[in-house]
C-alpha positions in Angstrom: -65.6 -41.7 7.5 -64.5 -44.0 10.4 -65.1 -43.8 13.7 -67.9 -41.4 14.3 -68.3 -41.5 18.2 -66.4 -42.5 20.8 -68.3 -41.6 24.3 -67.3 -42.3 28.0 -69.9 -44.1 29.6 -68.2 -43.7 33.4 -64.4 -44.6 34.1 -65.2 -48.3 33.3 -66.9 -48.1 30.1 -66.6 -47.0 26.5 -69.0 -47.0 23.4 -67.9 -46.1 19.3 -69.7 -46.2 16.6 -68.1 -46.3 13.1 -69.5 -45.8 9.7 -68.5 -48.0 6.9 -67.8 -45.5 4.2 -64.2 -47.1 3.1 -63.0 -49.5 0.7 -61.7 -53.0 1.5 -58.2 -52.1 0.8 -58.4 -48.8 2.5 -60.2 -50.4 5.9 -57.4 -53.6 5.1 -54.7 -50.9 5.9 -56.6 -49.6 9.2 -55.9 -52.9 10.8 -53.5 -55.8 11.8 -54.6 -59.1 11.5 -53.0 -61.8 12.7 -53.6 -65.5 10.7 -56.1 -66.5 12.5 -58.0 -63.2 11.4 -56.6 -63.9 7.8 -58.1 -67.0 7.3 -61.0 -66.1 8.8 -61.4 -62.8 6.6 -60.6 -64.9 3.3 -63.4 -67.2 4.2 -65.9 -64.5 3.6 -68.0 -64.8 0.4 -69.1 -61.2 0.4 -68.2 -57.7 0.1 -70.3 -56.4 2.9 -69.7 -58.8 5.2 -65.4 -58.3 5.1 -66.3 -54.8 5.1 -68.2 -55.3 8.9 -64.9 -57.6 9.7 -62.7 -55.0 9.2 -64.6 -51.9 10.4 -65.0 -53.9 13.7 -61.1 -54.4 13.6 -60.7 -50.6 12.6 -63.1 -49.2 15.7 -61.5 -51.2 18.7 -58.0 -50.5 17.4 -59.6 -47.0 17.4 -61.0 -47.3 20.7 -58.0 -49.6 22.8 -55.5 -50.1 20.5 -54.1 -52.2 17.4 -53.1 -54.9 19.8 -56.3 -56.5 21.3 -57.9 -59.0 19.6 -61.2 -60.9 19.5 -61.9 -64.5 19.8 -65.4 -66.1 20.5 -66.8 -68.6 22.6 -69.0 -71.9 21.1 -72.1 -69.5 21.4 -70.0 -67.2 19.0 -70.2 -64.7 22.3 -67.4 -62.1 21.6 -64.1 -61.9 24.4 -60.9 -60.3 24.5 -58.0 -63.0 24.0 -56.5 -60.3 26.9 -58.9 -60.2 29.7 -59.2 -56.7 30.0 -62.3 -55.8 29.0 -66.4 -56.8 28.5 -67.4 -56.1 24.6 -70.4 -56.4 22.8 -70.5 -55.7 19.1 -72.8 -54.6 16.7 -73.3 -53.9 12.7 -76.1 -53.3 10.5 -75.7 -51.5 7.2 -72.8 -49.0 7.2 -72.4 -48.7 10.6 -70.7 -50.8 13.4 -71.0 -50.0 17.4 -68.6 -51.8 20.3 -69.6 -51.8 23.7 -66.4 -52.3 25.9 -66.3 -52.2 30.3 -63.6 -53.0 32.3 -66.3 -54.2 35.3 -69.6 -54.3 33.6 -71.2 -57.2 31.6 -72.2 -55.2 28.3 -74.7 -55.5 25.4 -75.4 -53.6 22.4 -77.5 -53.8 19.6 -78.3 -51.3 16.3 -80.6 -51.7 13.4 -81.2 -50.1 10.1 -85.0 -49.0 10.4 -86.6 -50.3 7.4 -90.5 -50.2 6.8 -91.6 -54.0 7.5 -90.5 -54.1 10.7 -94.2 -53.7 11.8 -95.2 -57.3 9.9 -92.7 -59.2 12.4 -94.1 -57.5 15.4 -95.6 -60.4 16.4 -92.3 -62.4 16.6 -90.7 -60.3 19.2 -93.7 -58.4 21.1 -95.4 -59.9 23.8 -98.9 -58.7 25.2 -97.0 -57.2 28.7 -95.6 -54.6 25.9 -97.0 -51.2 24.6 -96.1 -49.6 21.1 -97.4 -46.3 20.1 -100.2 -46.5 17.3 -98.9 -43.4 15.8 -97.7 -43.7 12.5 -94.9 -41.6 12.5 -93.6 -43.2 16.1 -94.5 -46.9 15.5 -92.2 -47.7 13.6 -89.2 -46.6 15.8 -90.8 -47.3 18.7 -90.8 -51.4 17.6 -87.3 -51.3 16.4 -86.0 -49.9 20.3 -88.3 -53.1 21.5 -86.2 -55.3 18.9 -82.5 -53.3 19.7 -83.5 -53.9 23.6 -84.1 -57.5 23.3 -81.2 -57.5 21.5 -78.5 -56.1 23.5 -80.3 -58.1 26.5 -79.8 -61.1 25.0 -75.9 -60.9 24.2 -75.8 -59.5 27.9 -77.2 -62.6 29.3 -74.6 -64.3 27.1 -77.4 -65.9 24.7 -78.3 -69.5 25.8 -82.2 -70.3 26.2 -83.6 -66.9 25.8 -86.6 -66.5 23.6 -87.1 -63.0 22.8 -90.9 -62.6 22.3 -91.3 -65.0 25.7 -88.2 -64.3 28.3 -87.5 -60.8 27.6 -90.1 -57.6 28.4 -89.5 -54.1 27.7 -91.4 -51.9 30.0 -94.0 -49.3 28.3 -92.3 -46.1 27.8 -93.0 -42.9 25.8 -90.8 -43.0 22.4 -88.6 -40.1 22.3 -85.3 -39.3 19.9 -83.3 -40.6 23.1 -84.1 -41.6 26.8 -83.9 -44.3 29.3 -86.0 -47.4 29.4 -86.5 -50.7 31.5 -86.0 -54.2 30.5 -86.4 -57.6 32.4 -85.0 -61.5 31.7 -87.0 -63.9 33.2 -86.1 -67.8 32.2 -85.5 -70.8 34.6 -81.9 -69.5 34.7 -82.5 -65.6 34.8 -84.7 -63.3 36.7 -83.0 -59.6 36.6 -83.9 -56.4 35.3 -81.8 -53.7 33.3 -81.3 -50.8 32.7 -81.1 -49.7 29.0 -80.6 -46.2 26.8 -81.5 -46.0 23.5 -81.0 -43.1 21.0 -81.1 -42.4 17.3 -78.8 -41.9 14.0 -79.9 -41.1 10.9 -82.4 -43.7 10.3 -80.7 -45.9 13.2 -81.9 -47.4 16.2 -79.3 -48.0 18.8 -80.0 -49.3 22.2 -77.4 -50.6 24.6 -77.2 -51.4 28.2 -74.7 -52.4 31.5 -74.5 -54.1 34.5 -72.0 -55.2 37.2 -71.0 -58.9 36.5 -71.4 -61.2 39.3 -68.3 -61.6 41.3 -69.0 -65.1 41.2 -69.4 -65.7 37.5 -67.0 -66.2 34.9 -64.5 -63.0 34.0 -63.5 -61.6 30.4 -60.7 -63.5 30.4 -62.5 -66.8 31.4 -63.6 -68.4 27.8 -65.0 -71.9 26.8 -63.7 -71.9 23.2 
């Protein structure tokens, strides 16, 4: 199917969603890798897992062009190898979502909603946070909390964040979409965010955006 969404946040940012639904040779012909990609696309053991390398390969040629690549940082934290652009990346399943601002720190985060997600509650939900103890709600209300945390951790760029401990959603009424409230407090970080969260299929995708310090590092400035 390929890219399913591409959406205009504002003038800065974009978001895309593909759905896996190709081949490897037909996604292999989608992209342009250059050796470094290769060898890093050889060195994958499974099926699934070359098929979430390519498709994210596939949706930002898609989205910016064939030309951009990605490289990562020692946290594995996605960047740019051009400079132009935040990007957060995210894949569960058949689907894969970017994230991309030219201004904004970005995060993203999407999960297949399976049914045990309530027995692992307690890893990620701390007693500051409500979920709904309706049956037919619970169960997508937890996986926004997880996709929240998520997409606030890769924001804060990942180092010493517990997500049960150092990250609170605020209580909010589950709907199909809507707006919510999230806050990072560690030794390092004390903000709070913004975050909108919506469904697909059986989905949960939350993501969220902020204006980077002028201060801090840019795109382009990597620790590899």
């Amino acid at each position: 199917m390929g890219c399913i969404t591409k959406h205009y946040l504002n003038e800065f940012s974009i978001l895309g969603v593909w759905k896996i639904e190709e081949d490897l040779n037909t996604l292999f012909e989608l992209v342009s890798l250059d050796n470094d990609e290769k060898k890093k696309y050889k060195g994958f053991s499974s099926t699934s897992r070359k098929l979430e390398f390519l498709s994210v390969r596939a949706l930002l040629s898609e989205l910016i062009g064939k030309d951009t690549k990605i490289v990562y940082n020692k946290n594995n934290k996605p960047f740019l190898n051009d400079g132009s652009r935040f990007i957060s990346i995210s894949h569960s399943h058949k689907l894969t979502a970017i994230l991309l601002s030219t201004n904004e720190k970005v995060g993203i985060d999407l999960e297949f909603m399976s049914s045990n997600i309530a027995a692992l509650a307690f890893k990620f939900i701390n007693v500051k946070e409500k979920v709904s103890k309706e049956i037919e709600k619970r169960r997508y209300h937890l996986y926004i909390h997880w996709c929240a945390k998520e997409a606030l951790y890769k924001i804060c760029d990942k180092e010493g964040i517990n997500i049960r401990n150092n990250i609170t959603i605020e209580p909010f009424v589950v709907e199909e979409a809507g707006e919510i409230k999230g806050r990072v407090h560690t030794n390092k970080i004390n903000e709070s965010f913004d975050l909108f969260y919506s469904r697909y299929d059986n989905y949960a995708i939350v993501w969220t955006k902020k204006n980077y310090d002028p201060i801090a590092p840019k795109p382009n400035q990597i620790d590899q």
